[in-house]
LOLOMI-335169 format. One record per atom (N, C-alpha, C, CB): x, y, z. Coordinates in steps of 0.001 Angstrom, whole numbers, padded with zeros to 6 digits, always signed. Glycine has a CB too. Example, Ala and Ser with C-alpha at 12.3 -4.5 7.8 and 13.67 -1.06 7.14 Angstrom:
<atoms>
+013190-005690+007800
+012300-004500+007800
+013200-003300+007800
+011308-004473+009046
+012850-002250+007080
+013670-001060+007140
+012900+000030+007870
+014084-000598+005725
</atoms>
This chain:
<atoms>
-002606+049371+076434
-003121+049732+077742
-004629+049497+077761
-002781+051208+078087
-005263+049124+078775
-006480+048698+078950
-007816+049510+079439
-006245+047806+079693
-009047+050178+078901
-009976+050589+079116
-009514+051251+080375
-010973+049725+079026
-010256+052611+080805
-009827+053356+082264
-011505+053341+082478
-008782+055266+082252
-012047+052304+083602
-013727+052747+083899
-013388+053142+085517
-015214+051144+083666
-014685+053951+085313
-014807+054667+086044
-016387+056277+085745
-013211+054898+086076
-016820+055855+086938
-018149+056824+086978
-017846+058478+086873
-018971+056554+088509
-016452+059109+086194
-016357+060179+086403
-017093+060791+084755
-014803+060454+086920
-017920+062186+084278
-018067+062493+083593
-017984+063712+083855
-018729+062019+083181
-018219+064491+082414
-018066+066199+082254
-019485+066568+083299
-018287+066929+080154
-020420+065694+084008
-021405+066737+084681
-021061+066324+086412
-023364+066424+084100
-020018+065296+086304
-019005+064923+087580
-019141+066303+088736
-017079+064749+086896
-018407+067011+088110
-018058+068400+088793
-019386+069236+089112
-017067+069330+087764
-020244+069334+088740
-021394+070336+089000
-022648+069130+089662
-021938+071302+087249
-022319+067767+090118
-022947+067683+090893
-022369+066747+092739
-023948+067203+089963
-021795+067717+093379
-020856+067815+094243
-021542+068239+095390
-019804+068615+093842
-021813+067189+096698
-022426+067843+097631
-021061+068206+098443
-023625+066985+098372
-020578+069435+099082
-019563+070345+099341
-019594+070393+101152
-019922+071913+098465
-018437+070094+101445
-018516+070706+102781
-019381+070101+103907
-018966+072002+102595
-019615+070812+104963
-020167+070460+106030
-021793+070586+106106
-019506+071178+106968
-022129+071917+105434
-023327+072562+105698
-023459+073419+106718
-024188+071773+105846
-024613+073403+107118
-025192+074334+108923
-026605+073378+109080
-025847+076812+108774
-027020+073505+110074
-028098+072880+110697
-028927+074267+111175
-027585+071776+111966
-030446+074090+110860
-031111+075195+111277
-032300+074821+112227
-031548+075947+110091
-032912+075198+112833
-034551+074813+113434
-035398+076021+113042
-034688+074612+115333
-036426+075036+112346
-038024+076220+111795
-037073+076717+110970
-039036+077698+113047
-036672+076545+109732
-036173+076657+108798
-037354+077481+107727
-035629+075319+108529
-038070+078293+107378
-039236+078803+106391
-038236+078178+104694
-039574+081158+106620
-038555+077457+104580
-038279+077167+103116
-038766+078408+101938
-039117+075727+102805
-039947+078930+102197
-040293+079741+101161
-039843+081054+101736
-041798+079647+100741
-039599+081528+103131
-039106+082558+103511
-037950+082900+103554
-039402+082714+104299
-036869+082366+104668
-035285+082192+104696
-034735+081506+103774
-034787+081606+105787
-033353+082950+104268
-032351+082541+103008
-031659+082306+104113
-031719+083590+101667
-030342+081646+103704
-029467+081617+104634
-029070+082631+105780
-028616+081421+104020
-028389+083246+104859
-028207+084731+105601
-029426+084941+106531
-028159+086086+104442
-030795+085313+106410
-031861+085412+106660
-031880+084217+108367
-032729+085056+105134
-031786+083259+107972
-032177+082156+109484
-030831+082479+109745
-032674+080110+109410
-029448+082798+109981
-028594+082752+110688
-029469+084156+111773
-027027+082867+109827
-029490+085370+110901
-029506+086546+111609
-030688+086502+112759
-029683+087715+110578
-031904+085312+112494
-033295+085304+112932
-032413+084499+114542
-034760+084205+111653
-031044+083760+114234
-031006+082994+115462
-031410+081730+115202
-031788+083525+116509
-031782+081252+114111
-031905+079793+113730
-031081+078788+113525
-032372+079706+112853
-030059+079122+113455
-028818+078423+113323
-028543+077409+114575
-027673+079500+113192
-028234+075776+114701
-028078+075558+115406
-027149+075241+116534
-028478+075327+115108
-026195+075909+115502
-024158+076283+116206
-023565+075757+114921
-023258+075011+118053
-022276+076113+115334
-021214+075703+114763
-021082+073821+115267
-019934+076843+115299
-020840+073262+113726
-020583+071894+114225
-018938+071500+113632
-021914+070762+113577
-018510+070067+114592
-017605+069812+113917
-017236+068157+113663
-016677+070573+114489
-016966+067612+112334
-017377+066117+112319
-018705+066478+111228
-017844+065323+114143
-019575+067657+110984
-020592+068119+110357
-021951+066498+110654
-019923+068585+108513
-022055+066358+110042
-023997+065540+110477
-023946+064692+109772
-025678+066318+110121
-024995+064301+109583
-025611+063202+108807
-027214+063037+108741
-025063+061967+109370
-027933+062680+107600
-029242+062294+107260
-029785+061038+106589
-029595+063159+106594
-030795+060118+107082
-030777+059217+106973
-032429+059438+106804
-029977+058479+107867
-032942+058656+105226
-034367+058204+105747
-034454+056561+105310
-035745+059224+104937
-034339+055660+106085
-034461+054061+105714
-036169+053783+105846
-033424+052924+107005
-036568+053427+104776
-037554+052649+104969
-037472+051227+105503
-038077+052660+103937
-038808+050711+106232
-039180+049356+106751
-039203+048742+105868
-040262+049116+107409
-038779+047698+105105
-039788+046550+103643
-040332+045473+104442
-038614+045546+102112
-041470+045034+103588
-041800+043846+104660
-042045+043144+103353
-043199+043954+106010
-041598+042178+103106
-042284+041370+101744
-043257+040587+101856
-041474+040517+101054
-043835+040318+101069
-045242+039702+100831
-045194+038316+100725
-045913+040195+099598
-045103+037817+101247
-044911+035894+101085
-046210+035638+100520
-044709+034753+102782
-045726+034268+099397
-047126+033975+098568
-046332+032331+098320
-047599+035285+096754
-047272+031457+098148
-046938+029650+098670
-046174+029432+097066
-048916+028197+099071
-045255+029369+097469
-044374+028557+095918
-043416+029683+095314
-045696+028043+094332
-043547+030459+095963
-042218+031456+096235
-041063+030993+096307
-042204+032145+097380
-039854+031286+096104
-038992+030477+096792
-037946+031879+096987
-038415+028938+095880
-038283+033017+096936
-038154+034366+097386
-038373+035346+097212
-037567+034646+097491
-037824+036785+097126
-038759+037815+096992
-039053+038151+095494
-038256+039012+097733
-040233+038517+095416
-041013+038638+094055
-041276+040106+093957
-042471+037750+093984
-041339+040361+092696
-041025+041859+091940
-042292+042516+092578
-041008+041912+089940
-042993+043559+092991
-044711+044573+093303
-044574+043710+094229
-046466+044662+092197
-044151+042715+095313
-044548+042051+096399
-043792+042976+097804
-044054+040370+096177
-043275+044314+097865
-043138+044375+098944
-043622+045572+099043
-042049+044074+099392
-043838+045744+100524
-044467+047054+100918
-044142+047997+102064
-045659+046794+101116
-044120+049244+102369
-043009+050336+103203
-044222+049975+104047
-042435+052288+102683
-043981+049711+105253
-044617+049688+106516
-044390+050901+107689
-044193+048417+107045
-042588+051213+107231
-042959+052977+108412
-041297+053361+107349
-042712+052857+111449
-040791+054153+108032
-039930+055136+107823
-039397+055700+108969
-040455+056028+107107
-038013+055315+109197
-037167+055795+109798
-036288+057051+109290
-036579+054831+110041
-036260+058232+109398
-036204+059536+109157
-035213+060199+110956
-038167+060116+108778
-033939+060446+110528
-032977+060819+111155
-032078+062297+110849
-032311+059730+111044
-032145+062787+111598
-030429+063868+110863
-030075+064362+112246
-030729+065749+109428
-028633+063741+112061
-027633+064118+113147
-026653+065661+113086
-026605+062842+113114
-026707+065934+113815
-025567+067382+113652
-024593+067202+114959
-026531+069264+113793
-023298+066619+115096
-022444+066984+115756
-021821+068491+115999
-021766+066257+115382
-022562+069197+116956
-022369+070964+117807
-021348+070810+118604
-023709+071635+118928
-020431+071673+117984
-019097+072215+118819
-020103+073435+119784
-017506+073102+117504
-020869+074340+119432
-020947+075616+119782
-022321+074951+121022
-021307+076925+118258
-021220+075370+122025
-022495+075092+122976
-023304+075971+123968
-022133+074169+123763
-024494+075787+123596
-025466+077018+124109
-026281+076840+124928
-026218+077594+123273
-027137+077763+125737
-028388+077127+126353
-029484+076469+125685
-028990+078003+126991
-029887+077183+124523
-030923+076550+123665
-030584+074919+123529
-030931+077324+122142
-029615+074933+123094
-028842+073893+122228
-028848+072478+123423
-026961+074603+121730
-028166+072964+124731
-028545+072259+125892
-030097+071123+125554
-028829+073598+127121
-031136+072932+125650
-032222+072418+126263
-032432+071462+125172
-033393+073410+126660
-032166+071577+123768
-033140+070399+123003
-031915+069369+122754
-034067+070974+121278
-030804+068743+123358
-030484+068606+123439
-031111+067362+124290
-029953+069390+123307
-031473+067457+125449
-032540+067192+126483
-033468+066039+126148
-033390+068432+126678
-033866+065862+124535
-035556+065836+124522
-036263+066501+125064
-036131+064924+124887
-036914+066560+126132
-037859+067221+126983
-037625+067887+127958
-038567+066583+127397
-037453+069456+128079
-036746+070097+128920
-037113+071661+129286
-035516+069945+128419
-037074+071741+130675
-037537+073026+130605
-036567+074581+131496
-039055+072714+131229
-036281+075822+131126
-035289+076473+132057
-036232+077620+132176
-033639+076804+131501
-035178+077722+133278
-035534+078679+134403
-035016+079858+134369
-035226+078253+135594
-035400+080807+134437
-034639+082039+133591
-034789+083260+134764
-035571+082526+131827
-035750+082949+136181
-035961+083794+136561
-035363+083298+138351
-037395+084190+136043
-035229+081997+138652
-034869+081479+139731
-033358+082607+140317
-034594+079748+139334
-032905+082001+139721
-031153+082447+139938
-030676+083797+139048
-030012+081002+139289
-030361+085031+139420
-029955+086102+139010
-028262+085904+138434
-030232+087086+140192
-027494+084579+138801
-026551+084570+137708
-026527+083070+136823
-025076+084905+138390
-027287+082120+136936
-027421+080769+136057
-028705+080815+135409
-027337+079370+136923
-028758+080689+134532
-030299+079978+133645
-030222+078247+134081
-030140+080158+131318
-031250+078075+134616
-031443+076602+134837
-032834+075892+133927
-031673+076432+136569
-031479+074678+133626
-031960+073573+132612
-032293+072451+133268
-030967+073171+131580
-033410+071873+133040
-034091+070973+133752
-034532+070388+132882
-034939+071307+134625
-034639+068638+132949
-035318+067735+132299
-036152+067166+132548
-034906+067115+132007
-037343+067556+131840
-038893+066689+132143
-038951+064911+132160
-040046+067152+130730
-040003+064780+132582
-040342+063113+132498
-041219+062729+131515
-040997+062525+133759
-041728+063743+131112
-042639+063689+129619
-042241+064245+128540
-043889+064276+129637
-042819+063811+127402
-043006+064483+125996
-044533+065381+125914
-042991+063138+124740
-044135+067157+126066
-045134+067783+125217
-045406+068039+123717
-045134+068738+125596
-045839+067933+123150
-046284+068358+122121
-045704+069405+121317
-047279+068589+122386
-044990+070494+122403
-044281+071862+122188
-042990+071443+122388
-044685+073111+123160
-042814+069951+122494
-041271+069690+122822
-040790+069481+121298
-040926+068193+123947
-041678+069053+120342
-041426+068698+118829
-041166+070299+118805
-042840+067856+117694
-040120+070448+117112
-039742+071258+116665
-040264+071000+115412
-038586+071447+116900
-040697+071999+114860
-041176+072204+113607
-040444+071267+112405
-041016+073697+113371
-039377+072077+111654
-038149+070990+111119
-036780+071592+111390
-038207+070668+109372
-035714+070542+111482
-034775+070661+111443
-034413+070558+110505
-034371+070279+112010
-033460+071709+109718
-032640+071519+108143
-031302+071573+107966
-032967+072525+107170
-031260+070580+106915
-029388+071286+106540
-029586+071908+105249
-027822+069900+106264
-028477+072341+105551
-028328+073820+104172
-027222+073213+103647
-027902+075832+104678
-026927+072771+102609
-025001+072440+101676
-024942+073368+100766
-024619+070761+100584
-024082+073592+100283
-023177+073913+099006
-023351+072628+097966
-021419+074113+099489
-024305+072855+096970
-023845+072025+095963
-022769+072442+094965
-024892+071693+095298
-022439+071806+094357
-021478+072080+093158
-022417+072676+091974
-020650+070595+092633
-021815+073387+091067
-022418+073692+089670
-023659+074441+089983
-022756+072339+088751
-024360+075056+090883
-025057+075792+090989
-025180+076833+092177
-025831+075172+090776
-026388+078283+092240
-025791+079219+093520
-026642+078481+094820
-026251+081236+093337
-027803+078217+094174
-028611+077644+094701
-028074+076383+096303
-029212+077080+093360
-028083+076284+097349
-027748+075718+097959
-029188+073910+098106
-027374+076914+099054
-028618+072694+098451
-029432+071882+098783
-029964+071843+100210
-028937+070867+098434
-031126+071573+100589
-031821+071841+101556
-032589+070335+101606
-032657+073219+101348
-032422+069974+103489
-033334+068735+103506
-033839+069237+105157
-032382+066887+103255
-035166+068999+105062
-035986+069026+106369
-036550+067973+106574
-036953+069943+106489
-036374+067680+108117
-036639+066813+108241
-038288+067604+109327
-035292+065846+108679
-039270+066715+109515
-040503+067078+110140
-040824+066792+111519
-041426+066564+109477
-041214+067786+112572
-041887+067256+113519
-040578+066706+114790
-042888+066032+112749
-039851+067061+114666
-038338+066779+114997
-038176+066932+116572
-037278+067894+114174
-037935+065225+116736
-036974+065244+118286
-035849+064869+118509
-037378+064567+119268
-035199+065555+119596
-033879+064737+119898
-034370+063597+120299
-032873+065282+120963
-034022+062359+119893
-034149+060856+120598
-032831+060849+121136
-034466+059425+119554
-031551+061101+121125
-030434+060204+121473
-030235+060982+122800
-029055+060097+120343
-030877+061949+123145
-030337+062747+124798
-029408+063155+124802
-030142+062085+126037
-029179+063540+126155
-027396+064417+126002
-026451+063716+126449
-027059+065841+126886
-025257+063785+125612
-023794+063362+126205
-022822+064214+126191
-023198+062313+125585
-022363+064900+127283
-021461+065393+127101
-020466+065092+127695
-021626+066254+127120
-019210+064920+126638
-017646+064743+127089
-016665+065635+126906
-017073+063736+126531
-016188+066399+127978
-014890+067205+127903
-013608+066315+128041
-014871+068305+129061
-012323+066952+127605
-011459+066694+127508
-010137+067561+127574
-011722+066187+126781
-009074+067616+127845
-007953+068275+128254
-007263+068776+126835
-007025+067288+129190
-007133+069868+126477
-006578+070789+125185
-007911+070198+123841
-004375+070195+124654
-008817+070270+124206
-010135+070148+123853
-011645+070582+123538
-010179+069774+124263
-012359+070455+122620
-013488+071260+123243
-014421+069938+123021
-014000+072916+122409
-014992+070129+123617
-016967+069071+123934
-017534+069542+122452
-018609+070025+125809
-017934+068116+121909
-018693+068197+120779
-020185+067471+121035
-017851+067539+119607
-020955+068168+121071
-022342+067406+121154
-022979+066999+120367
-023154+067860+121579
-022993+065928+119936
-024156+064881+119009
-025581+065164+119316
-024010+063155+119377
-026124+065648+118668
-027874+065588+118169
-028244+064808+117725
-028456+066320+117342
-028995+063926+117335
-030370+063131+116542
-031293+063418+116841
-030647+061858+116589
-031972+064211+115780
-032995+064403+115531
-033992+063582+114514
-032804+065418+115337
-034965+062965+115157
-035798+062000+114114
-037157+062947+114126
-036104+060108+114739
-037731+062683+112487
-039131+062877+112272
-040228+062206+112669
-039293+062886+111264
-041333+062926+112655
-042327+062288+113194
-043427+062801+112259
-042484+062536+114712
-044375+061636+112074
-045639+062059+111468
-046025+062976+112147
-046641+061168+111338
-047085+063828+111245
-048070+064814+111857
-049279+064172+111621
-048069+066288+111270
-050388+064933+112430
-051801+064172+111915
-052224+065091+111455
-052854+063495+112816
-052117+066256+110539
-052176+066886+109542
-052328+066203+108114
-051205+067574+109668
-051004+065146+108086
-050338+064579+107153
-049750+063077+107342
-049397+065464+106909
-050459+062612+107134
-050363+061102+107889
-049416+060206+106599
-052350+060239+108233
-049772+060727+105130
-049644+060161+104027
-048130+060072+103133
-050627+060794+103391
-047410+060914+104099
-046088+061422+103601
-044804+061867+104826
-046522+062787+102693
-044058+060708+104181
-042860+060523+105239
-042008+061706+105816
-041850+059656+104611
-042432+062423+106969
-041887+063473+107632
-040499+064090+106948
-041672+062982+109032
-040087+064149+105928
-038596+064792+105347
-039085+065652+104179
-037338+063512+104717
-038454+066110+103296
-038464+066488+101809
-036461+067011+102030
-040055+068155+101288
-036405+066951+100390
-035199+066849+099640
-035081+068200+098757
-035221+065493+098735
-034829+069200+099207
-034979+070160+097854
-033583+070495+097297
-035771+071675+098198
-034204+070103+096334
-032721+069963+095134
-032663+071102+094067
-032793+068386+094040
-031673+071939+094074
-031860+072817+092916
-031807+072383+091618
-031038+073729+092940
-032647+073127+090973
-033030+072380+089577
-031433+073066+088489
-035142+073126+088831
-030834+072555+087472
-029676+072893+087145
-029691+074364+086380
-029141+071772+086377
-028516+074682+086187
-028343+076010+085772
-028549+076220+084574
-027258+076479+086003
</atoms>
């Protein structure tokens, strides 16, 4: 019988990203615990389909005469595309409004609707601090955590109902530089260190 390959080993099992996660906004990394941002109201619903995170860098390579293609230290990150999607079953007013991009409600007009309204601009207060996911890793208690920075909805709202159904709303949320921090690509990765 012939060699069995294959990438499985004894540390296989303890490094396992698990499940769906949760999605949070203004996430305190050094403050909240889980428990902690659900109870604060940070949570950004229940999702279903769970998310996705994406940071692709730009490459641009360096052309030099007698090349005849790309050469090793010849390319260079020009921007960073920085994404995380959360497909929300749980649909809320908040969730609506940033939902929106740019949006503002009315809380005092109408004594039985809160009204959601969409601006024609981007404020400044329309960015959200970061958006995070929280997972279950494998092999440790410690959960993985990724924030993304400076965070807007780009993709707007779609919503589709359906008959013995519920409406799932897609988010994208992309990072954005700060001018705080011009030098470092709007995300971080925090990975628990092993047991």
């Amino acid at each position: 019988m012939g060699k069995n390959y294959s990438g499985y080993t004894t540390k296989t099992a303890d490094n396992l990203l698990l499940d769906a996660g949760a999605f949070f906004i203004n996430f305190d990394i050094d403050a909240d615990t889980f428990d902690s941002a659900v109870t604060a109201g940070k949570l950004v619903g229940a999702t279903r389909g769970g998310g996705q995170f994406s940071a692709i860098p730009e490459l641009r390579n360096i052309e030099v005469d007698g090349l005849k293609g790309k050469a090793k230290g010849l390319q260079t990150i020009d921007a960073w595309e920085v994404k995380m999607t959360a497909n929300v079953i749980e649909v809320t007013k908040e969730g609506l409004a940033q939902a929106l991009t740019s949006s503002e409600t009315d809380t005092t007009t109408n004594l039985e609707y809160d009204i959601i309204k969409a601006k024609s601009n981007i404020d400044i207060t329309d960015y959200i601090d970061n958006i995070t996911f929280v997972g279950k890793k494998s092999g440790t208690a410690e959960p993985v955590i990724i924030q993304i920075y400076n965070a807007l909805n780009t993709n707007g709202l779609t919503l589709q109902t359906q008959d013995k159904g519920e409406a799932v709303i897609s988010v994208e949320f992309e990072g954005h530089y700060g001018a705080e921090d011009l030098d470092n690509p709007p995300f971080a990765i925090f990975y628990p260190k092993a047991v």
